[in-house]
Kinemage of the C-alpha trace (Angstrom):
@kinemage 1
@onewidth
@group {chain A} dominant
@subgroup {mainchain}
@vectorlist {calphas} color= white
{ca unk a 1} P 118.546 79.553 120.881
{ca unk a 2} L 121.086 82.342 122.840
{ca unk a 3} L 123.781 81.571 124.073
{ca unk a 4} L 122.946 81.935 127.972
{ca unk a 5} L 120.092 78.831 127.148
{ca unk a 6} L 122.364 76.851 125.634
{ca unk a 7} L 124.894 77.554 128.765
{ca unk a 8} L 122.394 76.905 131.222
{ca unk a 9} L 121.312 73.506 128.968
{ca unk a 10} L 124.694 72.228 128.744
{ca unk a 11} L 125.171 72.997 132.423
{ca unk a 12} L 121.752 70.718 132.847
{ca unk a 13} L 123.091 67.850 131.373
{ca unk a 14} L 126.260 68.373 133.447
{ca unk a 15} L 124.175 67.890 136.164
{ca unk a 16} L 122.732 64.729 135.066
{ca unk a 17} L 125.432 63.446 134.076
{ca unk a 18} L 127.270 63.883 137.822
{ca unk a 19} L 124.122 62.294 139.306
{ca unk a 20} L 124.841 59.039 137.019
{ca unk a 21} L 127.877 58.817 137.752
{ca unk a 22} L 127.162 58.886 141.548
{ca unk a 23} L 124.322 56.252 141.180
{ca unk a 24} L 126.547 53.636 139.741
{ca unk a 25} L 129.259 54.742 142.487
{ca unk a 26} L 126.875 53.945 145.489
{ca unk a 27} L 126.683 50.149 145.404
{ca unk a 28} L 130.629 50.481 146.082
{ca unk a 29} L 129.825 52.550 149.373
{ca unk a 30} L 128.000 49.346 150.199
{ca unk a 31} L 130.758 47.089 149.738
{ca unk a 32} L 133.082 49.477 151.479
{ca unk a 33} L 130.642 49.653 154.883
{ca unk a 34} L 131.070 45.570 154.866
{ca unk a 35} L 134.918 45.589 155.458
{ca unk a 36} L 134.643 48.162 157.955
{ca unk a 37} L 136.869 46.444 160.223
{ca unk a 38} L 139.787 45.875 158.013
{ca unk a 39} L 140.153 49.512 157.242
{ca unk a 40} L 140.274 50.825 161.145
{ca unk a 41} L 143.702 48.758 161.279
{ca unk a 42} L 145.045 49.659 157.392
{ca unk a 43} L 147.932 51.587 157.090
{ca unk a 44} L 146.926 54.682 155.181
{ca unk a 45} L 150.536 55.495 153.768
{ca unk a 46} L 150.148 52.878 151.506
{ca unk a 47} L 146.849 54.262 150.456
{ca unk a 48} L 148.687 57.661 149.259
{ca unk a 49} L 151.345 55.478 147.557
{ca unk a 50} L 148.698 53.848 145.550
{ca unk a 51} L 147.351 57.482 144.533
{ca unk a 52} L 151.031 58.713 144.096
{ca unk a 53} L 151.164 55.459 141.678
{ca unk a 54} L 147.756 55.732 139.760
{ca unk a 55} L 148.763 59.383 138.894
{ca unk a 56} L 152.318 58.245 137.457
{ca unk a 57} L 150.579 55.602 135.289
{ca unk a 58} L 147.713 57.823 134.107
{ca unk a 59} L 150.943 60.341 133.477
{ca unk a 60} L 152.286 57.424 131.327
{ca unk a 61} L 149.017 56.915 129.563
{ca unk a 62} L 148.979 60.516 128.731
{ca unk a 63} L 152.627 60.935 127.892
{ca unk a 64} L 151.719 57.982 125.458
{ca unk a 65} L 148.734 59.586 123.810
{ca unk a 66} L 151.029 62.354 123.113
{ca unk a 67} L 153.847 60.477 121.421
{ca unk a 68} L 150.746 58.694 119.347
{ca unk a 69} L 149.282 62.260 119.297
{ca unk a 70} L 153.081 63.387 117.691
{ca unk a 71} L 152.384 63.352 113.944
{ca unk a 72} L 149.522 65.252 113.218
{ca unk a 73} L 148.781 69.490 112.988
{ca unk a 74} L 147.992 70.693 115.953
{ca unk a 75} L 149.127 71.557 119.535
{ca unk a 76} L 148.128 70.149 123.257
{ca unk a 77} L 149.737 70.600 126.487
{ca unk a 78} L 150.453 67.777 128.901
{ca unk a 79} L 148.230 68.539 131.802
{ca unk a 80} L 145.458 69.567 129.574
{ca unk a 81} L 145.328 65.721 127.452
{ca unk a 82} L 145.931 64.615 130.908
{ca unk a 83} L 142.347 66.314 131.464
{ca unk a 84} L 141.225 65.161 128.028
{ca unk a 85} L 141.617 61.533 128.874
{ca unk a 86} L 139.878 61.753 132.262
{ca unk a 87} L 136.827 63.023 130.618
{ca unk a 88} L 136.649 60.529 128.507
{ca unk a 89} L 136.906 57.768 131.237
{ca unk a 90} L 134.061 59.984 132.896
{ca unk a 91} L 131.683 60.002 129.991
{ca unk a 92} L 132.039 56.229 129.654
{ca unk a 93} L 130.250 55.563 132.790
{ca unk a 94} L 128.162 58.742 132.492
{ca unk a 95} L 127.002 57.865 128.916
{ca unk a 96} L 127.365 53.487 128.608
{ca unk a 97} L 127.704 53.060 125.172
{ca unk a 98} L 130.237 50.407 124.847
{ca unk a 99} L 133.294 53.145 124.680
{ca unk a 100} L 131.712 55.114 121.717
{ca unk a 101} L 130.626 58.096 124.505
{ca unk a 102} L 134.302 58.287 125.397
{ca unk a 103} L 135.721 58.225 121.657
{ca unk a 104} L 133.037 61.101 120.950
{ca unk a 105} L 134.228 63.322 123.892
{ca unk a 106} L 138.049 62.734 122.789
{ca unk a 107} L 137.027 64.323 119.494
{ca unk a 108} L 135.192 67.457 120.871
{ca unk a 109} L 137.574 68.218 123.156
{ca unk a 110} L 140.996 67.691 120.665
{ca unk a 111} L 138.888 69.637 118.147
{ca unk a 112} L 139.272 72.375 120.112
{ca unk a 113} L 143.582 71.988 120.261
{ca unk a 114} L 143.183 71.716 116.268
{ca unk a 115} L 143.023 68.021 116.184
{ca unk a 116} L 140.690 66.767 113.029
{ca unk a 117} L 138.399 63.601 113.841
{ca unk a 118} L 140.575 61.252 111.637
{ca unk a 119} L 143.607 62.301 113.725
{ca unk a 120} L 142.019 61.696 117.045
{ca unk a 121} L 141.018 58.562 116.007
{ca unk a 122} L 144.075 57.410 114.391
{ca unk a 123} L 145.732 58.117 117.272
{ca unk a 124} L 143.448 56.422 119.710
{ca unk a 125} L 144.242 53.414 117.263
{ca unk a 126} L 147.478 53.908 118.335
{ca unk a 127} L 147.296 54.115 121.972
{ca unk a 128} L 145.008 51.530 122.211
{ca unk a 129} L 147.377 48.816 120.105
{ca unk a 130} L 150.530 50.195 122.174
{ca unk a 131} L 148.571 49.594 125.556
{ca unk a 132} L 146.928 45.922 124.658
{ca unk a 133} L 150.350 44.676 124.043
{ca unk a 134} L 151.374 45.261 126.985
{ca unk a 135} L 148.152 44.457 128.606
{ca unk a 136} L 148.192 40.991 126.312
{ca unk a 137} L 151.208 40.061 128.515
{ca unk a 138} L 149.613 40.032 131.598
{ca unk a 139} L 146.437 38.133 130.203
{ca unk a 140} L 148.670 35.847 128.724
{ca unk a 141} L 150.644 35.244 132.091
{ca unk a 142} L 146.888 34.733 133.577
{ca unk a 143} L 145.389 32.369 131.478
{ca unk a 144} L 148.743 30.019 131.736
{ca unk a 145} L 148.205 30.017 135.667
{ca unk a 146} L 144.199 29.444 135.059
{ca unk a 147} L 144.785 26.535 132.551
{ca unk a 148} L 147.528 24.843 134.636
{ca unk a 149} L 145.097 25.010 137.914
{ca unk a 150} L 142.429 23.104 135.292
{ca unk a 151} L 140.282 26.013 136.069
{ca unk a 152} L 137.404 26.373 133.050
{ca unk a 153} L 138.254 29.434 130.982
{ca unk a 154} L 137.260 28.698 127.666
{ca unk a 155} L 134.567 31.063 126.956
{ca unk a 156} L 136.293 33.834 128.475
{ca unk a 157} L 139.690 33.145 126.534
{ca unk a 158} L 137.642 32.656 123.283
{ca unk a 159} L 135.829 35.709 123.679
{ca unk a 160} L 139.209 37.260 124.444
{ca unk a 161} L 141.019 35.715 121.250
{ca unk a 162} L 137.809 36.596 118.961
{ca unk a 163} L 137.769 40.237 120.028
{ca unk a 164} L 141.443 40.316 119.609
{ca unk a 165} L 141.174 39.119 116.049
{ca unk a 166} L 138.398 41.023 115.207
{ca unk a 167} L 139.861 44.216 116.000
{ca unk a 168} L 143.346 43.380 114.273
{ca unk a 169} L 141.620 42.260 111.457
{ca unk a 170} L 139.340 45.612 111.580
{ca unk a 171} L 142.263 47.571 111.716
{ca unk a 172} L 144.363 45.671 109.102
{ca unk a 173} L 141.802 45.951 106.803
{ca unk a 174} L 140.808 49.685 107.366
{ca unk a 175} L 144.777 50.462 106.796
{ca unk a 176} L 144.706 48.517 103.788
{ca unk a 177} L 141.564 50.427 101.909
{ca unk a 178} L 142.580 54.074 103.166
{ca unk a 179} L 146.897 53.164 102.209
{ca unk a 180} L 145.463 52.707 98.702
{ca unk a 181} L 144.253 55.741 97.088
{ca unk a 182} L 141.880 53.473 94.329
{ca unk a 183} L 140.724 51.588 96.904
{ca unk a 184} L 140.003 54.604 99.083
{ca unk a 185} L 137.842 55.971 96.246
{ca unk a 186} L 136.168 53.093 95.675
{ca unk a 187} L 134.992 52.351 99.018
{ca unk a 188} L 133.704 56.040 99.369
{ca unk a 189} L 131.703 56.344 95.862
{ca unk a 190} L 130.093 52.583 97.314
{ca unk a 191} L 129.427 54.518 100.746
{ca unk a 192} L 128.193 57.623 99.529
{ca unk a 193} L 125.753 55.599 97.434
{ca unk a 194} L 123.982 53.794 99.839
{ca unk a 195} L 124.108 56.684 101.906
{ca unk a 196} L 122.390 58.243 98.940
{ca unk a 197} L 119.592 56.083 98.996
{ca unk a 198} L 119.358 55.486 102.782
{ca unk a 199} L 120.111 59.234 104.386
{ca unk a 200} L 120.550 61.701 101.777
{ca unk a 201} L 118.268 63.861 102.661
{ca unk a 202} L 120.476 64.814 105.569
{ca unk a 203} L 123.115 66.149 103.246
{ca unk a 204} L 125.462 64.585 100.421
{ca unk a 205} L 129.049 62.947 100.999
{ca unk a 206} L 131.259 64.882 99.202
{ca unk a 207} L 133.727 61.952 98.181
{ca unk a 208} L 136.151 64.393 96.737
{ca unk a 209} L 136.700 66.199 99.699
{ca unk a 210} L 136.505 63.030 102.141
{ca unk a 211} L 139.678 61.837 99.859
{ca unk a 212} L 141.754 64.902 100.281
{ca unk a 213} L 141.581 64.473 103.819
{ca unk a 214} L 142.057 60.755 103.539
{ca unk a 215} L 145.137 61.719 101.522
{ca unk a 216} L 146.083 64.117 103.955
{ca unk a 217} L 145.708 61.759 106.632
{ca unk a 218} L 148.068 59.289 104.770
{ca unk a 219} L 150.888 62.052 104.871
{ca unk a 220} L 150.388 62.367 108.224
{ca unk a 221} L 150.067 58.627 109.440
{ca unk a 222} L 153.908 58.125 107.345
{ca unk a 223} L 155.244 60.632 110.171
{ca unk a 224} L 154.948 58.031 112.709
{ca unk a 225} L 158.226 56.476 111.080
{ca unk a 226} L 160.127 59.617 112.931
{ca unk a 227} L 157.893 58.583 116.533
{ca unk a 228} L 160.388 56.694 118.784
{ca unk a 229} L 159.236 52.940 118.741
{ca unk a 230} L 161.411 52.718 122.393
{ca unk a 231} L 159.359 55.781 123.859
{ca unk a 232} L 156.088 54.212 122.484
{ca unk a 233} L 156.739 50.698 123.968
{ca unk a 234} L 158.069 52.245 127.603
{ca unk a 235} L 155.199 54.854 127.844
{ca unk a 236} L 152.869 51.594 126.857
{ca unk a 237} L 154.613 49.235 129.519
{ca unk a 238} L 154.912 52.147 132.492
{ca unk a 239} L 151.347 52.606 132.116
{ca unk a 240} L 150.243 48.968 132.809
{ca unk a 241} L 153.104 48.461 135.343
{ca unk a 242} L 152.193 51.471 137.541
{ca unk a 243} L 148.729 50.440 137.252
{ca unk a 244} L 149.493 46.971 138.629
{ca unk a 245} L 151.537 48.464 141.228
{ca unk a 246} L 148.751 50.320 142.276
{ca unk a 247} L 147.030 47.026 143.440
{ca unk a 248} L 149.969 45.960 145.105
{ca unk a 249} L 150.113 48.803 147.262
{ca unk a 250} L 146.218 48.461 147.907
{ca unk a 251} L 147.306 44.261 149.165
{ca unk a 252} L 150.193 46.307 151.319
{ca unk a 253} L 147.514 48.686 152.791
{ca unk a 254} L 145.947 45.596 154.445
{ca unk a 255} L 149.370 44.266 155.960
{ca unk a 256} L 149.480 42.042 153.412
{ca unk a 257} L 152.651 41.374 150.975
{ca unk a 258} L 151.581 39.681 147.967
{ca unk a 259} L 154.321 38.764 145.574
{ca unk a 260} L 155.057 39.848 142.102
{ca unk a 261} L 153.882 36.591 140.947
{ca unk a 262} L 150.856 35.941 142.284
{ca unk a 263} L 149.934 40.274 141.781
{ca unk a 264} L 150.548 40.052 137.917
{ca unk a 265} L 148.565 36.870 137.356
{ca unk a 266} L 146.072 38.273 139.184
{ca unk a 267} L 145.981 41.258 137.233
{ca unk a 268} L 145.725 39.529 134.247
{ca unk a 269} L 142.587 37.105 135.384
{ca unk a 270} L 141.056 40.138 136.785
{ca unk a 271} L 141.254 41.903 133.246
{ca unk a 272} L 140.131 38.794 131.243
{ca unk a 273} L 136.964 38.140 133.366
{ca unk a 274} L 135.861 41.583 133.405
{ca unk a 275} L 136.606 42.382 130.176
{ca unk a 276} L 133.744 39.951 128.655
{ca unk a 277} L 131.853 42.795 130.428
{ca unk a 278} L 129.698 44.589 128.197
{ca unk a 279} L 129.994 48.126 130.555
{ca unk a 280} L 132.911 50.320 130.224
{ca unk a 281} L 136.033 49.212 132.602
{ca unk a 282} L 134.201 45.847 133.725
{ca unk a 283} L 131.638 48.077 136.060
{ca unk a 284} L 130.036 46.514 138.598
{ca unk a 285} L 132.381 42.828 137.495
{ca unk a 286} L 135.468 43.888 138.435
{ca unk a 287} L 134.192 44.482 141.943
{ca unk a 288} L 133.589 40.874 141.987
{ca unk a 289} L 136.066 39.086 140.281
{ca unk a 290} L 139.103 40.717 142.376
{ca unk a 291} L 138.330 39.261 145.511
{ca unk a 292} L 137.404 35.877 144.133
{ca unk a 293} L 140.161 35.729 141.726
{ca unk a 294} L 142.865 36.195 144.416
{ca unk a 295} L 141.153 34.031 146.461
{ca unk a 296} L 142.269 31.594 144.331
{ca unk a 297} L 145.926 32.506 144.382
{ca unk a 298} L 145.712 32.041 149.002
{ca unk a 299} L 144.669 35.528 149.863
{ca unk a 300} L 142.698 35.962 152.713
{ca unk a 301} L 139.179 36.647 151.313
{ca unk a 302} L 138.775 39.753 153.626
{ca unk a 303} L 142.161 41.179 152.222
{ca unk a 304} L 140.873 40.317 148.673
{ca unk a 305} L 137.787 42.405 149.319
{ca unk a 306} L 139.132 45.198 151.221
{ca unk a 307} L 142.131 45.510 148.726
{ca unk a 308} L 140.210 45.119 145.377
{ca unk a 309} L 137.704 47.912 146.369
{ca unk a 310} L 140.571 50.324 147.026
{ca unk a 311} L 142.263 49.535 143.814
{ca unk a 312} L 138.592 50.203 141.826
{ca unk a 313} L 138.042 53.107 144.003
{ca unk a 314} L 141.343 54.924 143.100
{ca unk a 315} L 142.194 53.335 139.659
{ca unk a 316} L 138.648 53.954 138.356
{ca unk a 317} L 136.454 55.712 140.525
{ca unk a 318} L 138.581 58.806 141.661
{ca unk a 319} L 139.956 59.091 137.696
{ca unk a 320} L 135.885 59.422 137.101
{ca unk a 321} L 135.355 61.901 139.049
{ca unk a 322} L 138.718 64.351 138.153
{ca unk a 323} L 136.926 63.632 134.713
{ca unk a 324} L 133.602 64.852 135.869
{ca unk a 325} L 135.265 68.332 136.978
{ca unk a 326} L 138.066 68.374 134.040
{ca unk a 327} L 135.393 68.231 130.996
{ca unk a 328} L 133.217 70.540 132.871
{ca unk a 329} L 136.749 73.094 133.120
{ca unk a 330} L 137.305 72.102 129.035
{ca unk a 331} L 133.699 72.417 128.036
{ca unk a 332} L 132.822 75.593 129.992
{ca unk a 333} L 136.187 77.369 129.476
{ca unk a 334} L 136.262 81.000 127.820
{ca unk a 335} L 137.199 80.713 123.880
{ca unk a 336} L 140.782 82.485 123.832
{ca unk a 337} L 140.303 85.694 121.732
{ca unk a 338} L 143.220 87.739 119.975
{ca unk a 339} L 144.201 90.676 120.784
């Protein structure tokens, strides 16, 4: 195949991949039409602010992806893991596939700043563990208000606190095997043996080689000791915050002042209903819970509606579509040559 088909291919499924994202975008148009009337007397500052917000926490998010980012070989600029981590919030809708689209693009695209798989994984591992703590706050803060209002939400918190334990346990377990050089080897010569009998026509694991890497990856993971806990935690916290105070400036858009209290438990609802979700970001259930869930805490159910759908529209949807245009920048982009 030469390289102008497979330009014109990948530019194809760029294409595509645009018109998804627009299909699942439309049904918010819908909702947006329906609170018409709220809108002609918002106050449109506070719809900047909210932008002006959402970029400082997606700054955070990225600024924390390069601390987690910090001990491994190779070399990134801000603005362009900014672009890295838009992408991958665009392919998640683009491509549904329960976040495994988005982990994919992250190792493409830092393959190309000299980041190995294991090292964009680990530290997506990282980030991830950094944000849910602070995110595990807010749900926390949430589920005390639903319980004490006798509201039901036992399957939701159970499917919360199994995930929650699954994925420690996942991770405690995976540290555990690949910390341990004999149990690394172990687990690989039991791998590439079924893989022997299942796939191996596809090609051999070399376990040798997968546990140099391993062991490399080992050397690598110990350099987190020199990562500033302090930065971690703030860039983990400023992320979430900003993001929250995003949706309070979307409530202040409407005329309406909702308090710290009543914003960060509804935060935290809105993240453990939609998160039982099974699309990426709570798609198409987020859109619903917000205006119920803050219905709850005495907002105006017009508010609620009109508020919740700028909040999804500039926390979600506009990120999406910078995504759309930033992998198609990173994936077209001329390969640097040397002079």
């Amino acid at each position: 195949m030469s390289e102008q088909t497979k330009t014109w291919l990948k530019r194809g499924v760029s294409a595509l991949l645009l018109m998804v994202l627009v299909y699942f975008f439309l049904p918010l148009l819908g909702e947006l039409k329906a609170a018409a009337a709220l809108f002609l007397d918002a106050n449109w500052l506070w719809f900047g602010v909210a932008i002006v917000v959402q970029c400082i926490s997606y700054a955070a998010l990225t600024w924390l992806n390069m601390l987690a980012l910090q001990p491994f070989p190779g070399k990134i600029t801000f603005t362009r893991l900014a672009a890295v981590l838009t992408s991958m919030a665009f392919i998640q809708v683009a491509v549904p596939s329960m976040g495994i689209s988005g982990v994919a693009m992250r190792i493409h695209l830092l393959k190309k700043s000299g980041y190995r798989a294991e090292d964009s994984l680990a530290s997506l591992v990282v980030e991830t563990l950094g944000e849910a703590i602070a995110i595990s706050i807010v749900v926390l803060i949430g589920v005390g208000f639903v319980l004490a209002s006798g509201v039901s939400v036992i399957t939701q918190l159970l499917r919360f606190l199994l995930a929650t334990f699954f994925l420690l346990g996942l991770a405690g377990y995976s540290w555990r095997v690949i910390s341990n050089p004999d149990r690394t080897r172990s687990h690989l010569e039991f791998i590439a043996a079924i893989w022997g009998r299942l796939g191996g026509r596809w090609g051999k694991i070399n376990v040798r080689h997968v546990e140099d890497r391993l062991s490399e990856f080992r050397c690598n993971m110990q350099n987190y000791r020199k990562v500033s806990f302090p930065k971690l935690s703030l860039a983990s916290s400023a992320k979430v915050i900003f993001d929250v105070a995003t949706l309070g400036a979307a409530f202040y858009m409407f005329g309406y002042k909702i308090t710290p209290g009543d914003l960060f438990i509804g935060y935290g609802l809105i993240l453990l209903f939609s998160g039982s979700a099974a699309l990426p970001g709570g798609l198409g259930m987020t859109e619903a819970y917000v205006p119920v869930i803050f219905t709850w805490l005495g907002v105006p159910g017009s508010v609620a509606l009109a508020a919740g759908l700028v909040y999804r529209l500039i926390a979600f949807w506009l990120v999406r579509f910078v995504g759309y245009f930033c992998w198609h920048a990173l994936e077209f982009e001329k390969p640097v040559t040397e002079l």
